[in-house]
C-alpha atoms as a printed R data frame, in Angstrom:
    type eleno elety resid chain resno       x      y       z
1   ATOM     1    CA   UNK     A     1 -57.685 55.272 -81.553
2   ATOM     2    CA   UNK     A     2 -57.054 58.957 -82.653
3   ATOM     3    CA   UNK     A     3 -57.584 61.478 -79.828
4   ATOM     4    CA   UNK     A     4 -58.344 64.707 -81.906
5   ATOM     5    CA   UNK     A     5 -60.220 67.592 -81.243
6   ATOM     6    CA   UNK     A     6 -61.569 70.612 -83.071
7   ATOM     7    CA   UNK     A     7 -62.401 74.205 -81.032
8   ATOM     8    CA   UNK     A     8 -63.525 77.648 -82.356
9   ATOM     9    CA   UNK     A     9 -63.639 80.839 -80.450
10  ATOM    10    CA   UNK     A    10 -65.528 84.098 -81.654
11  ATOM    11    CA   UNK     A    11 -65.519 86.741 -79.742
12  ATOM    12    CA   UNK     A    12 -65.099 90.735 -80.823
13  ATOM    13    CA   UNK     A    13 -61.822 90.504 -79.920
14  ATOM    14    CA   UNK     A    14 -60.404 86.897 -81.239
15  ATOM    15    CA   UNK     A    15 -61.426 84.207 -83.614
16  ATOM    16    CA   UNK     A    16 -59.447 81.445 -83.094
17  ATOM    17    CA   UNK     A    17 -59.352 77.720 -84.673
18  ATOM    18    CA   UNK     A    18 -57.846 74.469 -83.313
19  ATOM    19    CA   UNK     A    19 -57.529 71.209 -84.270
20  ATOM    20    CA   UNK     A    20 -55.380 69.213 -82.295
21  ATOM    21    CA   UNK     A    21 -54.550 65.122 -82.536
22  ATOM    22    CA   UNK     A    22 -52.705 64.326 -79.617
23  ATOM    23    CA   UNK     A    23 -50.910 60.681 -81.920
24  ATOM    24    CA   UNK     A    24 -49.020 62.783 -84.219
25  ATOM    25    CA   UNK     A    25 -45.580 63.219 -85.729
26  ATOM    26    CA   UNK     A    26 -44.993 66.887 -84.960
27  ATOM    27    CA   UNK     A    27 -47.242 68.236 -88.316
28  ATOM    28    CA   UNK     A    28 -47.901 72.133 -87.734
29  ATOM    29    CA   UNK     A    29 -49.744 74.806 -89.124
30  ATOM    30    CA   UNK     A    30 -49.504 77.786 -87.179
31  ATOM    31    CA   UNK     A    31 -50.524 81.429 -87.651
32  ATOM    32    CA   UNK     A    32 -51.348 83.411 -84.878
33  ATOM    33    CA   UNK     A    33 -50.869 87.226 -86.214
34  ATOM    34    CA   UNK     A    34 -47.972 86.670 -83.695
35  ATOM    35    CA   UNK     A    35 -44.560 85.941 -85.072
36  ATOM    36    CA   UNK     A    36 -43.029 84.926 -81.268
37  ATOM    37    CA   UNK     A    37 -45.997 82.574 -80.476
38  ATOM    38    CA   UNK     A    38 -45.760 81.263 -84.008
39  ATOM    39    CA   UNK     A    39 -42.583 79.992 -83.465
40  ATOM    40    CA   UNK     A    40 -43.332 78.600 -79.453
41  ATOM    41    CA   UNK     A    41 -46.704 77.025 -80.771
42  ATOM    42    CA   UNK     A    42 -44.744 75.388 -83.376
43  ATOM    43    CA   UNK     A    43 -41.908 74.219 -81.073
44  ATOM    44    CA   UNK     A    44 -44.991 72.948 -79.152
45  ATOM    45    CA   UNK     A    45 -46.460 70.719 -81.671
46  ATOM    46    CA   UNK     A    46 -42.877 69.288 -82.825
47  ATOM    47    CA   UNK     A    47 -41.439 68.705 -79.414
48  ATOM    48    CA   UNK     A    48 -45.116 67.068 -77.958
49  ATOM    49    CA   UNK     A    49 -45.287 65.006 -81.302
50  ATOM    50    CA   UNK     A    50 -48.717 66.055 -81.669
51  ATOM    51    CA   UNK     A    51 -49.829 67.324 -85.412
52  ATOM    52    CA   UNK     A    52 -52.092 70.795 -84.662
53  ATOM    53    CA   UNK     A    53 -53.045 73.797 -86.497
54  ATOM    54    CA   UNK     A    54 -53.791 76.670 -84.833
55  ATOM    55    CA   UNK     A    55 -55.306 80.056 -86.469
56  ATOM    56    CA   UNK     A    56 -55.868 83.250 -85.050
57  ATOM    57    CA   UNK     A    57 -57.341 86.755 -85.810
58  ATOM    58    CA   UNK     A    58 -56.547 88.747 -83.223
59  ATOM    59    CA   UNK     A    59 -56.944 92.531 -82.351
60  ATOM    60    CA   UNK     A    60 -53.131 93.054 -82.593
61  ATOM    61    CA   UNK     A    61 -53.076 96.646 -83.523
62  ATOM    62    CA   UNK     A    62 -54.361 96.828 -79.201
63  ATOM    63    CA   UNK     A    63 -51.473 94.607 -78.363
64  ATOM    64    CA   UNK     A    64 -50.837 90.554 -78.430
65  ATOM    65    CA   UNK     A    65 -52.352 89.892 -75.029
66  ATOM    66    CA   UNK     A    66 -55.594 89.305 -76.527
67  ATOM    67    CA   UNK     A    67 -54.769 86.871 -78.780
68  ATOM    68    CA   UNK     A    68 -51.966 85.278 -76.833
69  ATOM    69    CA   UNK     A    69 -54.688 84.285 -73.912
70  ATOM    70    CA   UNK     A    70 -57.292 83.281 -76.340
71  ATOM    71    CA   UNK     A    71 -55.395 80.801 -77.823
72  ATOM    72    CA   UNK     A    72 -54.158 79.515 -74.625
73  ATOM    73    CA   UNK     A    73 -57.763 79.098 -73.848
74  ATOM    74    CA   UNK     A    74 -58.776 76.806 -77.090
75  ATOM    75    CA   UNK     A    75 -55.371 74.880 -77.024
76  ATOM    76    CA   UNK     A    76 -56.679 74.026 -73.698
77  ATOM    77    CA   UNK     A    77 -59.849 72.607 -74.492
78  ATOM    78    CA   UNK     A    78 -58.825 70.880 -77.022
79  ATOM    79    CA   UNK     A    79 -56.091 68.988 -75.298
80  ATOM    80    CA   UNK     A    80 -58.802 68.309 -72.621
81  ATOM    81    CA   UNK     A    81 -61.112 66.901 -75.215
82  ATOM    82    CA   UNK     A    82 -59.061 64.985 -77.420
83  ATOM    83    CA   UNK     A    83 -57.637 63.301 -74.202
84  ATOM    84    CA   UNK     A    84 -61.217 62.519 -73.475
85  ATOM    85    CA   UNK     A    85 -61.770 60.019 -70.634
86  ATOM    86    CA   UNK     A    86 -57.921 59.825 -69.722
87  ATOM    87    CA   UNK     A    87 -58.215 55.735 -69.783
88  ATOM    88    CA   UNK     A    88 -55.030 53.819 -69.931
89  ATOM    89    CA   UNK     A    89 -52.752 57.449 -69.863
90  ATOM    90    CA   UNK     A    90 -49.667 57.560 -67.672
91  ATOM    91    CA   UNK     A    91 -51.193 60.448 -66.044
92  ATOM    92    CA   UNK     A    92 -47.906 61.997 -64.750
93  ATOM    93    CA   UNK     A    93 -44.798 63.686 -66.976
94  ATOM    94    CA   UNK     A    94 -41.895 65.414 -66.829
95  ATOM    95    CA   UNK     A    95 -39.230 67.084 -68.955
96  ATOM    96    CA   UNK     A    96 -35.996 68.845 -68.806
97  ATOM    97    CA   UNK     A    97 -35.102 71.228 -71.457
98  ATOM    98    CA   UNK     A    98 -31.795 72.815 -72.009
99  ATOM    99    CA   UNK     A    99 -31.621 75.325 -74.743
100 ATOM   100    CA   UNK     A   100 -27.926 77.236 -74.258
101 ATOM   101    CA   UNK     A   101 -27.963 79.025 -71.054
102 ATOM   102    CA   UNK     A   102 -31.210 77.890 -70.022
103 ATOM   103    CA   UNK     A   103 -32.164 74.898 -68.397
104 ATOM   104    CA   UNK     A   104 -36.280 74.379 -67.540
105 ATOM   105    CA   UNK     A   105 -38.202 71.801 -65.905
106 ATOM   106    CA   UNK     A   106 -41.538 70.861 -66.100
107 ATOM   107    CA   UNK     A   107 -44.018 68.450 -64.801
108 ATOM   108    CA   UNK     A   108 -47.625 68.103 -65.174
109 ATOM   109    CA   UNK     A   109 -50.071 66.149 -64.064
110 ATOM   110    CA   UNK     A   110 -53.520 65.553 -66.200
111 ATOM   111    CA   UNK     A   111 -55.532 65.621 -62.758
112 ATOM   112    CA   UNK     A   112 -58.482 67.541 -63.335
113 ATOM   113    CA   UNK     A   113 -57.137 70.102 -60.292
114 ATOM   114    CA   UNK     A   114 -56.139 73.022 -62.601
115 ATOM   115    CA   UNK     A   115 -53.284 74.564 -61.350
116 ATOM   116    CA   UNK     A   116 -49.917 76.355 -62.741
117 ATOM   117    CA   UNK     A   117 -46.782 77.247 -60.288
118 ATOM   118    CA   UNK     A   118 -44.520 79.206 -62.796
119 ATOM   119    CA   UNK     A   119 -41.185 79.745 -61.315
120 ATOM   120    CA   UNK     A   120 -39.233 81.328 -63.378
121 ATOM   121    CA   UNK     A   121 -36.030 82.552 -61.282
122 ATOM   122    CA   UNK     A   122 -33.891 84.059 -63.270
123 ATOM   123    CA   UNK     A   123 -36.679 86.115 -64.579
124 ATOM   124    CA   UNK     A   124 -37.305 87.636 -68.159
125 ATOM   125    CA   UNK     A   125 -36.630 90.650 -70.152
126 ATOM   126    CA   UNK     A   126 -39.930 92.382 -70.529
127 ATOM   127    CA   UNK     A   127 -39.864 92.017 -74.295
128 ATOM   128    CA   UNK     A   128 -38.861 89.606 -77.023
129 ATOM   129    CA   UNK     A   129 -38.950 91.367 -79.968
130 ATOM   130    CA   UNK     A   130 -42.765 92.893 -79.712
131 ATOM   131    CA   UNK     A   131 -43.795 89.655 -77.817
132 ATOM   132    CA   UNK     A   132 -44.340 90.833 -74.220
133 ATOM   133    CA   UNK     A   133 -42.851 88.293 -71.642
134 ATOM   134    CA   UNK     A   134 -45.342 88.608 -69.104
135 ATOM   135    CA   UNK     A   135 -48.105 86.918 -71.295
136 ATOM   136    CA   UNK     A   136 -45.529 83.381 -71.253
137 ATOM   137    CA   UNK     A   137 -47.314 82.965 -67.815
138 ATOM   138    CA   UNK     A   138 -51.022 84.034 -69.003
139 ATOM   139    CA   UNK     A   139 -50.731 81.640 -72.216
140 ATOM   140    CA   UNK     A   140 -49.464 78.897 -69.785
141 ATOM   141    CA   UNK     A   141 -51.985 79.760 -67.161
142 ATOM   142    CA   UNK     A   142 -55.229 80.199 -69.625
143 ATOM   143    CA   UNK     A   143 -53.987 76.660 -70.867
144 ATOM   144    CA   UNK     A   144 -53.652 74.544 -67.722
145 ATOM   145    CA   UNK     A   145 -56.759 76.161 -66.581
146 ATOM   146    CA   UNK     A   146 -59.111 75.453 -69.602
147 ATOM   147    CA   UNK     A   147 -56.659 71.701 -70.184
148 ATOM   148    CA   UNK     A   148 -57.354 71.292 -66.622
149 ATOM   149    CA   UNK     A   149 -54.071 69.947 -65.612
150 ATOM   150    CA   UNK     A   150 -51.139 70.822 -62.778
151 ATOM   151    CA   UNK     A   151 -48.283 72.319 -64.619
152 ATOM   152    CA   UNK     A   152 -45.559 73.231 -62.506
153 ATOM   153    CA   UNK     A   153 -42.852 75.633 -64.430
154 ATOM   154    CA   UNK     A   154 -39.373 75.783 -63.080
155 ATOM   155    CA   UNK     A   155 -36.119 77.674 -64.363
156 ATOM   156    CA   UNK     A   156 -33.574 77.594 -61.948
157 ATOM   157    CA   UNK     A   157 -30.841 79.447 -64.232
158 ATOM   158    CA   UNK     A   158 -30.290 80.968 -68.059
159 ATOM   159    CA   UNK     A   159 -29.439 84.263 -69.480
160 ATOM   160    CA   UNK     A   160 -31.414 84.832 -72.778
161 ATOM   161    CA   UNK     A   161 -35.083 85.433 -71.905
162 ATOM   162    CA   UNK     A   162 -35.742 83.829 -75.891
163 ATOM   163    CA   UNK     A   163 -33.667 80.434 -74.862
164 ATOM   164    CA   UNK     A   164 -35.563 80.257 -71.528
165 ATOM   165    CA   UNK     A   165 -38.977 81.072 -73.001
166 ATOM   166    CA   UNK     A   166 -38.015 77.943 -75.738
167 ATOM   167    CA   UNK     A   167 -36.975 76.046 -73.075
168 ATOM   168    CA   UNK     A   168 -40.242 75.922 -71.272
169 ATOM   169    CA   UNK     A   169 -42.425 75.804 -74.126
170 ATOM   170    CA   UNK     A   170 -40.424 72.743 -75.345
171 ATOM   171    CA   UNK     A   171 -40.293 71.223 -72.255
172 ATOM   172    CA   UNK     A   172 -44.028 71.673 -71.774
173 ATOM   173    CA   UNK     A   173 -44.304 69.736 -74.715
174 ATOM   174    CA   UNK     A   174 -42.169 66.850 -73.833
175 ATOM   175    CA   UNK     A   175 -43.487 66.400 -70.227
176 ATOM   176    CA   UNK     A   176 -47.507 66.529 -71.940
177 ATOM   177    CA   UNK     A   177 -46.609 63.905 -74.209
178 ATOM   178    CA   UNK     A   178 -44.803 61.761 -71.826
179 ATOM   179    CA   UNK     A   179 -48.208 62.470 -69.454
180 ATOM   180    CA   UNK     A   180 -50.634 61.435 -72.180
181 ATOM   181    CA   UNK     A   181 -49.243 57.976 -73.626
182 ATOM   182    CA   UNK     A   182 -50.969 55.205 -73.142
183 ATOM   183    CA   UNK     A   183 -49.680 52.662 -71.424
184 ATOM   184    CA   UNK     A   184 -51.289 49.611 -71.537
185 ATOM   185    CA   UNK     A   185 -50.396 48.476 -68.120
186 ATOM   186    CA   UNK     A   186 -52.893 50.903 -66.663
187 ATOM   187    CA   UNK     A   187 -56.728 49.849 -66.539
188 ATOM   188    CA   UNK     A   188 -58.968 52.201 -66.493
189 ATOM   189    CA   UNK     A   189 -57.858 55.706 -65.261
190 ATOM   190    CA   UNK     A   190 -54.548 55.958 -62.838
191 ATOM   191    CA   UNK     A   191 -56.745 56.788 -60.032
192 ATOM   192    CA   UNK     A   192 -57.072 55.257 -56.861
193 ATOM   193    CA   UNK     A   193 -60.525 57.089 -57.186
194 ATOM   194    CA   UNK     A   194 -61.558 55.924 -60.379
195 ATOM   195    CA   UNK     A   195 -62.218 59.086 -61.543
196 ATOM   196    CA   UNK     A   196 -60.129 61.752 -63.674
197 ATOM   197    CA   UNK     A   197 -62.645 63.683 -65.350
């Protein structure tokens, strides 16, 4: 069973393409208009060993918040429907992530109770390059919403605001894929309701 799905958004501000097959190897093909998310999207792929491409047309010349949101959006419904009816998934994961200075931790839960708690402590620099820190938390926020998933963010320490950005998007990855393998132990959904969807 391949769990793959395919999303387009159009709107005057974005037009964005996913396709995103949550049995991969790591295959990428990323271009966002957005050199910093081009290289956290494709850490995303690798590190979740999902194969995705992701394509965006954004209104940069405005800024990258735009685009950066948008795609969080459709990277979020497309996890949600390739995962489809969540049967025989471990439901939980969680990852920790050094990258130099940085350490993150992160654990999600594919619940269908959207929620992200983004604790970042050392905080960030308000720039990477032209990339604009803030919109870490709106890409991961647009994304748990639309994936409907708990994602809980946590960085108790690092220095670099690019290692600790890696950090989390890698160890986003790793906890996702962890959440989403099937274990064939589990019948049914992990739910003492019977119900994830």
């Amino acid at each position: 069973m391949t769990r793959f799905a395919k999303i387009d958004r159009d709107t005057n501000e974005t037009k964005i393409k996913v396709e995103l097959n949550l049995d991969g190897t790591g295959q990428a093909d990323i271009k966002t208009g957005v050199g910093f998310m081009d290289h956290m999207l494709d850490l995303f792929i690798k590190h979740g060993l999902f194969d995705g491409k992701i394509l965006a047309d954004g209104d940069t010349w405005i800024d990258d918040h735009h685009t950066t949101e948008d795609i969080g959006i459709v990277l979020g419904q497309a996890f949600r429907e390739a995962l489809g009816d969540k049967k025989g998934i471990k439901r939980y994961g969680t990852a920790f992530v050094p990258m130099d200075d940085a350490l993150a931790q992160v654990v999600v839960d594919c619940s269908n109770r959207p929620h992200l708690e983004y604790r970042v402590t050392p905080g960030l620099n308000a720039k990477v390059g032209n990339f604009d820190t803030e919109l870490v938390h709106e890409f991961l926020w647009k994304f748990a919403l639309e994936a409907r998933i708990n994602l809980h963010v946590i960085v108790p320490y690092g220095h670099n605001t690019h290692h600790i950005i890696e950090a989390i998007f890698k160890a986003t990855a790793r906890a996702l894929d962890a959440a989403v393998e099937i274990d064939p132990r589990v019948k049914g959904v992990p739910s003492t309701k019977g119900l994830l969807t």
